[in-house]
TORKOL-4160 file (C-alpha; in steps of 0.2 Angstrom, whole numbers, padded with zeros to 4 digits, m for minus):
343
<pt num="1" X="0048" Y="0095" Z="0071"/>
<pt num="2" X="0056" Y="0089" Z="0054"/>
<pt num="3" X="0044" Y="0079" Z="0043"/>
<pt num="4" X="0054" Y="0062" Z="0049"/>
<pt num="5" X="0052" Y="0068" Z="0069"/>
<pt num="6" X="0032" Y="0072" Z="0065"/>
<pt num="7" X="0028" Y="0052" Z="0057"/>
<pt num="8" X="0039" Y="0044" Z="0070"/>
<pt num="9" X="0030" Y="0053" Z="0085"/>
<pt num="10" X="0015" Y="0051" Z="0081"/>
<pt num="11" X="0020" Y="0034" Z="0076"/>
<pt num="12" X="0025" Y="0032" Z="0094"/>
<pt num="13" X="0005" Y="0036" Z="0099"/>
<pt num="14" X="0014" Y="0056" Z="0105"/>
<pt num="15" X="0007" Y="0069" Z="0098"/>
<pt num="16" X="0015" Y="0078" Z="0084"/>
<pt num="17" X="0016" Y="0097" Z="0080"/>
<pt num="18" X="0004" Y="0093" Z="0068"/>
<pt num="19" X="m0003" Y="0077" Z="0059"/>
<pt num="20" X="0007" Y="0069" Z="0048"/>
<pt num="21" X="0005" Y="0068" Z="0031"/>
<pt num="22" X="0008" Y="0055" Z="0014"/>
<pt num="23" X="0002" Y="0057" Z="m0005"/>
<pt num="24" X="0000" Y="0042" Z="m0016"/>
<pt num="25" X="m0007" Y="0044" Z="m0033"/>
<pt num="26" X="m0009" Y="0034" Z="m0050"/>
<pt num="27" X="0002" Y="0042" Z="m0063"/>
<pt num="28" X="m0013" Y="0049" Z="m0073"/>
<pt num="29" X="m0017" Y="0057" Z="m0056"/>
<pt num="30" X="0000" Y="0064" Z="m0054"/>
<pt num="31" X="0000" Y="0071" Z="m0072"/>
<pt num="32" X="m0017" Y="0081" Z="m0070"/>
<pt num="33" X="m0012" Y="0087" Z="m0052"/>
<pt num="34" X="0003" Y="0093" Z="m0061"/>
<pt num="35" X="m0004" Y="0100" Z="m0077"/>
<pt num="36" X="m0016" Y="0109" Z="m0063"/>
<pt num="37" X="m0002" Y="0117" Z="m0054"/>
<pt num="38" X="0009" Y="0122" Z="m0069"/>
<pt num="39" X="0024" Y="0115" Z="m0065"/>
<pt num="40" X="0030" Y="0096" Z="m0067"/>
<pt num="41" X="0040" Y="0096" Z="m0053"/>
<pt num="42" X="0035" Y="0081" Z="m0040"/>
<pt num="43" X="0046" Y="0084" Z="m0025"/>
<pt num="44" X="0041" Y="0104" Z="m0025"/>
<pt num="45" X="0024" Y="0099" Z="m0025"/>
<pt num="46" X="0023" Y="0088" Z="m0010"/>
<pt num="47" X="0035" Y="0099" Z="m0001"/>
<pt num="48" X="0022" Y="0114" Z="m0005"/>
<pt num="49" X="0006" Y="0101" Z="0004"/>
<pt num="50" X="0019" Y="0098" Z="0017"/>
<pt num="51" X="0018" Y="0078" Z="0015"/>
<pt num="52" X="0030" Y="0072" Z="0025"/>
<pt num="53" X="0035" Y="0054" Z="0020"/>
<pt num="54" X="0044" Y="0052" Z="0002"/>
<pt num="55" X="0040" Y="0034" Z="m0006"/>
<pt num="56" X="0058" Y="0026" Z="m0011"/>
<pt num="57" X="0060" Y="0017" Z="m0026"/>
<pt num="58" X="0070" Y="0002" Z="m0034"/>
<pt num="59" X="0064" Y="0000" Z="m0052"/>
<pt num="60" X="0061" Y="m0018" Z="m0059"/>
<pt num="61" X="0060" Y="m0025" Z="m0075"/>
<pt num="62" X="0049" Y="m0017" Z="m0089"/>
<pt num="63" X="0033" Y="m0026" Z="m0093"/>
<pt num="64" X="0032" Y="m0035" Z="m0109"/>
<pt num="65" X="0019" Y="m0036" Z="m0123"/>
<pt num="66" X="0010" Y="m0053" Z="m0123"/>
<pt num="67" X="m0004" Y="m0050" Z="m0137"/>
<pt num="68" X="m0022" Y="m0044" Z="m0138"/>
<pt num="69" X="m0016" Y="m0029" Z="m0130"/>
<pt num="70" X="m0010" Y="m0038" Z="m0115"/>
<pt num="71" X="0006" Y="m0034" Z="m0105"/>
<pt num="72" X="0015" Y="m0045" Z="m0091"/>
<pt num="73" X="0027" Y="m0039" Z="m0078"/>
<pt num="74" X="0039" Y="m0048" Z="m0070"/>
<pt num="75" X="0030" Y="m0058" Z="m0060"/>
<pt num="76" X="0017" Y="m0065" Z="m0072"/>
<pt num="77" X="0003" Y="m0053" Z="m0068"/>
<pt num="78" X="m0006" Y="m0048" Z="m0083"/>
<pt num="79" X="m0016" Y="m0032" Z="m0085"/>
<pt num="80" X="m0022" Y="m0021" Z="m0100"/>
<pt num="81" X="m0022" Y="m0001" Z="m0102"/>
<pt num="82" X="m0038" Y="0009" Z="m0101"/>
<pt num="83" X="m0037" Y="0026" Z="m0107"/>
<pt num="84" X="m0041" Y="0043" Z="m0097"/>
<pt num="85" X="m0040" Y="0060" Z="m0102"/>
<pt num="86" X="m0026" Y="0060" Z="m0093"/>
<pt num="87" X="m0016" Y="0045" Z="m0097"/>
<pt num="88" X="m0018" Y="0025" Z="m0097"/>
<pt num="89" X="m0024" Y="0017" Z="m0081"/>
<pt num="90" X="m0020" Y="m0003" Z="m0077"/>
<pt num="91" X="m0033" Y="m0016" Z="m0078"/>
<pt num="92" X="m0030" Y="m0034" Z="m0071"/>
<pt num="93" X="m0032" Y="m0048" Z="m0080"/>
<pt num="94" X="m0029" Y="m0069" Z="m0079"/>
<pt num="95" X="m0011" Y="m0069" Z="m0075"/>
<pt num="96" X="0002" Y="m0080" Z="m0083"/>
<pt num="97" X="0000" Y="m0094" Z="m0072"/>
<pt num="98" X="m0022" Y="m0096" Z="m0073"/>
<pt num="99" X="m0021" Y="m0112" Z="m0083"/>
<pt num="100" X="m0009" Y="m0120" Z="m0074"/>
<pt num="101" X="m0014" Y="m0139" Z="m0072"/>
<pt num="102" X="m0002" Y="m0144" Z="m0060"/>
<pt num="103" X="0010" Y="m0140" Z="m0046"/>
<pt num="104" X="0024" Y="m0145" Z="m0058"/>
<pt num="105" X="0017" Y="m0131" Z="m0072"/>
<pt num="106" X="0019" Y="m0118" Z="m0056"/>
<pt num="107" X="0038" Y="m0124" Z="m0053"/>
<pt num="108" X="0043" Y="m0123" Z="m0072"/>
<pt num="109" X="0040" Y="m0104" Z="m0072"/>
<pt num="110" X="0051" Y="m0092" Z="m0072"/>
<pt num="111" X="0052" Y="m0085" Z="m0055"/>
<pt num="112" X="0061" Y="m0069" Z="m0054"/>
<pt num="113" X="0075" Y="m0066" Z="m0042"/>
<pt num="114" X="0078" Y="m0053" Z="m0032"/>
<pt num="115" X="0092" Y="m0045" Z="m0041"/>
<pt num="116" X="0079" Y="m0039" Z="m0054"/>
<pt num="117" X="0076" Y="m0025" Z="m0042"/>
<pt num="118" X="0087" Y="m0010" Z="m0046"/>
<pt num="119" X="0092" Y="m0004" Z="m0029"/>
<pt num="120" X="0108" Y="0006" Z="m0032"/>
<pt num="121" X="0099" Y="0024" Z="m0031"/>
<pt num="122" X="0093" Y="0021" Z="m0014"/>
<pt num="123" X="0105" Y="0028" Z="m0004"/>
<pt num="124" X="0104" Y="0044" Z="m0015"/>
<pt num="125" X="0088" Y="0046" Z="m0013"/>
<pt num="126" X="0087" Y="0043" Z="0006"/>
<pt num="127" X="0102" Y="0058" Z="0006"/>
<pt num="128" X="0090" Y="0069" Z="m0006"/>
<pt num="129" X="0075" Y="0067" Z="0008"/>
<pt num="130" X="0085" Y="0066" Z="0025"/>
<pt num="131" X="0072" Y="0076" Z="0033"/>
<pt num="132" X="0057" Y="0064" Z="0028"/>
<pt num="133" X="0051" Y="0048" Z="0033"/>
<pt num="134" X="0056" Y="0035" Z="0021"/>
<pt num="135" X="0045" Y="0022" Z="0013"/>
<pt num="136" X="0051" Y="0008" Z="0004"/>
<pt num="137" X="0044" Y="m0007" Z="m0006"/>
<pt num="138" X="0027" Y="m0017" Z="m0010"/>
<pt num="139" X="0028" Y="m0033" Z="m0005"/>
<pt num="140" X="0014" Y="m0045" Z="m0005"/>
<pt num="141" X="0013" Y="m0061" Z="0002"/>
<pt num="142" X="m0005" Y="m0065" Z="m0006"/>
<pt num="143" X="m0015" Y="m0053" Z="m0017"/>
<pt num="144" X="m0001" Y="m0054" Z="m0030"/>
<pt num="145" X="0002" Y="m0071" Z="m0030"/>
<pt num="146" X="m0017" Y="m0074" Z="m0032"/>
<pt num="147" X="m0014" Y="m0062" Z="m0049"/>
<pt num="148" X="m0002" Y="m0073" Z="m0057"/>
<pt num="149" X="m0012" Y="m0087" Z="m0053"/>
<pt num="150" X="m0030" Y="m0079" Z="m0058"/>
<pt num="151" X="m0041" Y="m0077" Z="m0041"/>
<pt num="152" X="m0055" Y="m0088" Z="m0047"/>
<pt num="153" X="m0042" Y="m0101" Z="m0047"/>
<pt num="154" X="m0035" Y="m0097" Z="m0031"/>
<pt num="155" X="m0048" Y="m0098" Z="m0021"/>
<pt num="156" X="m0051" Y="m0117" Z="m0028"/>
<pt num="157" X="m0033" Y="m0119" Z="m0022"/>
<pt num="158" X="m0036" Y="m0114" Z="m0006"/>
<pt num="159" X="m0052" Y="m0125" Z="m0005"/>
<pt num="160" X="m0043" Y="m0142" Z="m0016"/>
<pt num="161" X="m0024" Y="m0137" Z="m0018"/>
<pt num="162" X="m0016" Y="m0128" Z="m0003"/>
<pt num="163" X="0000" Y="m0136" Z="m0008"/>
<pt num="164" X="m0002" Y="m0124" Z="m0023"/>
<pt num="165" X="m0007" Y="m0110" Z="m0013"/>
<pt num="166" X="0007" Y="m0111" Z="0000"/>
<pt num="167" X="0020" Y="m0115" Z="m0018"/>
<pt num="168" X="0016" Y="m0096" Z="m0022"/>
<pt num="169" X="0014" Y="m0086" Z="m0006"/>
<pt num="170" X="0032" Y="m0094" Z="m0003"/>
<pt num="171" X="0038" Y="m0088" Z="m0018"/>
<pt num="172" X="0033" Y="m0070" Z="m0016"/>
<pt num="173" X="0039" Y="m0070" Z="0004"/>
<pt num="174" X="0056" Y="m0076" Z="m0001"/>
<pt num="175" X="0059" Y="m0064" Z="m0014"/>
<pt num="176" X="0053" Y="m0049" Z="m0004"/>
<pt num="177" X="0063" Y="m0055" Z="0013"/>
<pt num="178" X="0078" Y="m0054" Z="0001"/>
<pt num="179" X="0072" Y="m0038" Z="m0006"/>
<pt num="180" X="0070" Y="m0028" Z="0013"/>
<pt num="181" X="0084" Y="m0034" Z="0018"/>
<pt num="182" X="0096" Y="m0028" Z="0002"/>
<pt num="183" X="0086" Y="m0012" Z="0004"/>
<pt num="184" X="0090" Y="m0009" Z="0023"/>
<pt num="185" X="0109" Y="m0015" Z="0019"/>
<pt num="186" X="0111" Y="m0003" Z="0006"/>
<pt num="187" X="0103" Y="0012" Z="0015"/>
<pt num="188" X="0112" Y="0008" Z="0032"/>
<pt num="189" X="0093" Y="0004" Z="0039"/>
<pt num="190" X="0088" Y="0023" Z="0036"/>
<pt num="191" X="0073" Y="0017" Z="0028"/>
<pt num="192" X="0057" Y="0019" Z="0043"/>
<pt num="193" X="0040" Y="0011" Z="0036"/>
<pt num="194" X="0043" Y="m0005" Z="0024"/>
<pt num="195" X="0024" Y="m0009" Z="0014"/>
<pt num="196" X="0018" Y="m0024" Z="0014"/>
<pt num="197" X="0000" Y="m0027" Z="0002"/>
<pt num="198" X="m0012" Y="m0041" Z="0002"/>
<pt num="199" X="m0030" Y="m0035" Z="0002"/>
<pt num="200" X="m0043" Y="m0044" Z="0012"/>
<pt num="201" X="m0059" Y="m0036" Z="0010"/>
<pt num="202" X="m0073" Y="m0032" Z="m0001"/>
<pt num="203" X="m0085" Y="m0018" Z="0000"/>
<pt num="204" X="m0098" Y="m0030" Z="0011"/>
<pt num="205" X="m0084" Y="m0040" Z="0021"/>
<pt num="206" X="m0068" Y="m0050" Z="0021"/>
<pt num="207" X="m0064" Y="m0062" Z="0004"/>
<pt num="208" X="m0057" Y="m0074" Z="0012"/>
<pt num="209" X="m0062" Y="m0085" Z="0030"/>
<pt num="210" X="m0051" Y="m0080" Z="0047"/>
<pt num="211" X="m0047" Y="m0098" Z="0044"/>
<pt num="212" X="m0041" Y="m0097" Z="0026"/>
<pt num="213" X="m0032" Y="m0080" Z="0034"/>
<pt num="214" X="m0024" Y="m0090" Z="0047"/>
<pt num="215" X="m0018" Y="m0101" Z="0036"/>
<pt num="216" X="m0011" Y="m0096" Z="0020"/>
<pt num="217" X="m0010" Y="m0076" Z="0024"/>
<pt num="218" X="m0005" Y="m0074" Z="0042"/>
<pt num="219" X="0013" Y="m0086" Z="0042"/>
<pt num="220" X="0020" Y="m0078" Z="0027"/>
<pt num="221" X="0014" Y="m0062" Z="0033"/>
<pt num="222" X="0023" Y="m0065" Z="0051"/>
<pt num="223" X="0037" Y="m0068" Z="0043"/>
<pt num="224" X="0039" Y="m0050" Z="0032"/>
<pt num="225" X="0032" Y="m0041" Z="0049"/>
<pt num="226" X="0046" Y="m0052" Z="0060"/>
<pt num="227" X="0061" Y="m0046" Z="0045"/>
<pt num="228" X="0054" Y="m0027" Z="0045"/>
<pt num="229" X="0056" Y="m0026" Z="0063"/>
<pt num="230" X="0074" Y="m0036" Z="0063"/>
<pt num="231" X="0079" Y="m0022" Z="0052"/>
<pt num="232" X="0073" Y="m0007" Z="0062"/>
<pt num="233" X="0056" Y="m0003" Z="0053"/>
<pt num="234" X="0038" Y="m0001" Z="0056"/>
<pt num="235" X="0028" Y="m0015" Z="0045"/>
<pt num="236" X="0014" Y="m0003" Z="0035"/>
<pt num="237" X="0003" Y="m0017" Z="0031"/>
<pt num="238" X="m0013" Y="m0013" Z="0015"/>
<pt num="239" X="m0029" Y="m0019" Z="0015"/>
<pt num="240" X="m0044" Y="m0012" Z="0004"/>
<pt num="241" X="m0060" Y="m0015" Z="0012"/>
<pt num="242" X="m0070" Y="m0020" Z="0025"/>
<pt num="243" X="m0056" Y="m0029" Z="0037"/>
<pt num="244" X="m0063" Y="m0028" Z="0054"/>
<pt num="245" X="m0062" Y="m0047" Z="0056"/>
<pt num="246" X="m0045" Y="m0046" Z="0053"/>
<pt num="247" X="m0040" Y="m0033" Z="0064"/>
<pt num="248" X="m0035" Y="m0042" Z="0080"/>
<pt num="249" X="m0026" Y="m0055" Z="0071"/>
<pt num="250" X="m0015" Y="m0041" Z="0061"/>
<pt num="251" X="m0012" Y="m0034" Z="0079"/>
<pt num="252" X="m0005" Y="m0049" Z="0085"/>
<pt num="253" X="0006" Y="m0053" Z="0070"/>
<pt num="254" X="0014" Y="m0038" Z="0073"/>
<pt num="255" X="0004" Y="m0025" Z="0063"/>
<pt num="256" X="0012" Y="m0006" Z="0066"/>
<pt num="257" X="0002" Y="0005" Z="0054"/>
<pt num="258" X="m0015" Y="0000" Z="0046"/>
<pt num="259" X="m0017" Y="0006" Z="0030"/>
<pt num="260" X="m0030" Y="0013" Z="0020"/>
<pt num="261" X="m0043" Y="0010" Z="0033"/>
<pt num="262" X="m0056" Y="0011" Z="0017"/>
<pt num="263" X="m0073" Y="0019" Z="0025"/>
<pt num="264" X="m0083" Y="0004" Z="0020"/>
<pt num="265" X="m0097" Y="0005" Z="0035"/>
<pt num="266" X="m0100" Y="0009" Z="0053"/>
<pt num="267" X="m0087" Y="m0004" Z="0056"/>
<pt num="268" X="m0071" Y="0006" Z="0048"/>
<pt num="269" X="m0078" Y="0022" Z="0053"/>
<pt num="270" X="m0061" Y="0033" Z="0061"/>
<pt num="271" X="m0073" Y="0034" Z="0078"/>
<pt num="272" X="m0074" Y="0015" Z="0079"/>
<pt num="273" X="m0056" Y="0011" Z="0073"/>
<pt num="274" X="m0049" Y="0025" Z="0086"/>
<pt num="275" X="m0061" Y="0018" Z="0101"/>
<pt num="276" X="m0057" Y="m0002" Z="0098"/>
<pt num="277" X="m0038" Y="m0001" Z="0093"/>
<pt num="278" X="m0030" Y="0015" Z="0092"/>
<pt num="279" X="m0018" Y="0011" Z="0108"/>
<pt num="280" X="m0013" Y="m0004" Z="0099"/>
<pt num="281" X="m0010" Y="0001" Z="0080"/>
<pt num="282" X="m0010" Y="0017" Z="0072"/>
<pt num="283" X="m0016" Y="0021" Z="0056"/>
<pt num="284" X="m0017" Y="0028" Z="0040"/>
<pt num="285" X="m0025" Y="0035" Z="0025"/>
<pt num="286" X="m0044" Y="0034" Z="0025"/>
<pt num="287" X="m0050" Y="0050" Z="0014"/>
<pt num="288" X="m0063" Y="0042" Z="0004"/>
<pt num="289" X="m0058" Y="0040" Z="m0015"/>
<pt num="290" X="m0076" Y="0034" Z="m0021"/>
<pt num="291" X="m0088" Y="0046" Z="m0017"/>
<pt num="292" X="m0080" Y="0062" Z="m0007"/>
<pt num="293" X="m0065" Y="0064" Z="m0018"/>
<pt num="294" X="m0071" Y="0063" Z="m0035"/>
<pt num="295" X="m0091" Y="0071" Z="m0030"/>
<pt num="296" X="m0087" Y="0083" Z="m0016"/>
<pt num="297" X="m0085" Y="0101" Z="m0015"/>
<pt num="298" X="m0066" Y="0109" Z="m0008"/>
<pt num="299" X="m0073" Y="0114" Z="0007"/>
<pt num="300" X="m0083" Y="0098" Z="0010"/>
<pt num="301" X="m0066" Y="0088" Z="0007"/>
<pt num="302" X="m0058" Y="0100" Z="0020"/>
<pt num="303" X="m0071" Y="0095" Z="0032"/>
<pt num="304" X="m0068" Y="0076" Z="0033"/>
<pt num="305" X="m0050" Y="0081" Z="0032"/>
<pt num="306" X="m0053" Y="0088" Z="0050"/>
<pt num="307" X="m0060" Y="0074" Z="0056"/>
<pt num="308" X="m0050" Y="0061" Z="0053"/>
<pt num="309" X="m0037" Y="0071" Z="0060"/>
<pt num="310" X="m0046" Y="0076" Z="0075"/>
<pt num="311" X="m0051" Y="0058" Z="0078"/>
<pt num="312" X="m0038" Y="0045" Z="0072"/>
<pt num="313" X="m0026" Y="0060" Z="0076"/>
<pt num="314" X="m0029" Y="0062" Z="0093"/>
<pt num="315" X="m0014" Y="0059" Z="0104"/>
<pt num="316" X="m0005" Y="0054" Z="0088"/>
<pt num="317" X="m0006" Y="0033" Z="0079"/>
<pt num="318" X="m0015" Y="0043" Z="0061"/>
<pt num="319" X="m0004" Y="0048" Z="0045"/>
<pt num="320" X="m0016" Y="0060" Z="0034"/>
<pt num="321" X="m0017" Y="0051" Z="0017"/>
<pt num="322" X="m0030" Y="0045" Z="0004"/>
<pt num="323" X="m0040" Y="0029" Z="0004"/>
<pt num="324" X="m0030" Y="0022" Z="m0010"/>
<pt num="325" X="m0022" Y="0032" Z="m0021"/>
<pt num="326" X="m0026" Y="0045" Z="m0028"/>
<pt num="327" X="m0034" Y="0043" Z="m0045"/>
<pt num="328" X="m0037" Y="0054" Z="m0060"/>
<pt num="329" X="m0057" Y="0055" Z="m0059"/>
<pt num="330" X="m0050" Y="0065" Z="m0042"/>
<pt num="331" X="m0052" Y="0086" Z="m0045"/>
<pt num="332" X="m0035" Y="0093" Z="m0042"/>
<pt num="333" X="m0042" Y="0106" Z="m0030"/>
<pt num="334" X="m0050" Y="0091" Z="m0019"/>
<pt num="335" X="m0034" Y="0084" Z="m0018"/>
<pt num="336" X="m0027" Y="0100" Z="m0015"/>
<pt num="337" X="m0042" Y="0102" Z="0001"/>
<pt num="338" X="m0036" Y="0088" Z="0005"/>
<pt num="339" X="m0019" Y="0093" Z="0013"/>
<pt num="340" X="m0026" Y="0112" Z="0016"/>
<pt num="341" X="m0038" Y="0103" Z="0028"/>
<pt num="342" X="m0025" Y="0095" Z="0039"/>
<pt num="343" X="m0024" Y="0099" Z="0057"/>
């Protein structure tokens, strides 16, 4: 099977030649994984782990200093640098919009478009990794927009300005609608997973109520899984943390690919994902990036490799892949394991 045939069978619950594998890392992570090989050479190094999806990208406008060592993207989320041995990490902070005293103060920003996105590389990179399957975007219809606006205060919004709440999330779903559909116009719809990001859970349970969920999550998120499909992808949707609450409702909105599946507790443990709701959604990542990752030996790391693929793998629905990205506190010869292990 080429890469591409591998994802989109086992995507299809058949099983693969083998399981199916992605890489995501933070760039301090990429730089060490590099430093650790000897070469800086990105697409040799994932062909040599055999990872078989290639991330595309459409570069957006650089951040901007905003004082006190703060920067701000495009979207008004705010974050700081901390520094590694191995380069600066992000930091959230208050977004631009955390003092906002009204719904006007929210309509007066400076909303970006969606021809801020640089998109005119796609179709050469889609050419470059024809055999691969192709993943494109970070939409987020939630998570985001509650970084602008400073989650403390958006979660009194939700409570005493839904108007406020709904305001954002529609910003954020109308740019990335526009976004997707440029993106699979562009690419003549080569494009096969489109990423969508709101995280819903903490380490203990869900942030947010199935109510709240239903109400200012789920429409906006129905609408980016309704346009992925119309344009001929699978809607990989990210949640960090415990989401078992949301599970069946994410199924039901349409939900292809579950992704990290963060091993939070006995409720996102691959057995008991695999046994409720592997004939409905398929799913991805899980590696543990808090404790096995950064503290575990090679060979310990190879073992829980195995068994994710064995488990979520079985009659294909896994792609092989850490529980978030991959960060630099991870040993290079765990991350490494990692992709050794894989069945």
């Amino acid at each position: 099977m080429t890469s591409r045939e591998r994802v989109l069978a086992a995507l299809r619950h058949e099983p693969p030649d083998r399981t199916p594998r992605d890489f995501w890392a933070e760039p301090p992570a990429w730089k060490r994984l590099l430093s650790h090989i000897g070469h800086a050479d990105k697409d040799r190094l994932l062909d040599d782990l055999g990872v078989d999806v290639r991330h595309l990208e459409a570069p957006a406008p650089p951040e901007r200093a905003v004082g006190g060592g703060v920067f701000q993207n495009f979207w008004g989320e705010r974050f700081i640098y901390n520094s590694t041995p191995w380069g600066p990490m992000r930091e959230d902070v208050k977004g631009a919009l955390a003092d906002a005293n009204s719904l006007a103060e929210l309509e007066a920003f400076g909303w970006p478009s969606p021809d801020c996105l640089d998109r005119s590389q796609l179709p050469a990179q889609c050419h470059r990794h024809e055999q691969c399957a192709l993943l494109y975007g970070f939409a987020d219809v939630w998570q985001r927009p509650a970084l602008v606006r400073g989650w403390e205060d958006m979660f009194l919004d939700m409570a005493e300005r839904p108007e406020w709440v709904h305001f954002l999330c529609r910003k954020f779903t109308d740019f990335y609608l526009e976004d997707y559909t440029r993106a699979a116009e562009i690419t003549d719809g080569r494009i096969d997973l489109y990423l969508v990001i709101s995280d819903l859970g903490t380490q203990r349970g869900p942030l947010i109520s199935l109510a709240m969920f239903r109400q200012f999550v789920a429409p906006y998120l129905k609408e980016m899984i309704d346009r992925i499909h119309s344009l001929g992808g699978l809607a990989l949707y990210h949640s960090c943390g415990l989401i078992r609450p949301f599970i069946p409702d994410l199924i039901a909105l349409g939900v292809d690919v579950l992704d990290p599946i963060q091993p939070t507790g006995p409720a996102m443990q691959p057995e008991t994902l695999k046994r409720e709701f592997g004939g409905q959604l398929s799913f991805h990542g899980g590696i543990d990036m808090q404790n096995l990752l950064p503290k575990a030996t090679p060979a310990q790391v190879e073992a829980e490799v195995r068994r994710y693929c064995e488990v979520l793998g079985a009659e294909g629905g896994y792609i092989l892949g850490p529980a978030h990205l991959f960060q630099p506190d991870v040993p290079p010869e765990n991350i490494c394991a990692v992709y050794r292990g894989a069945i």
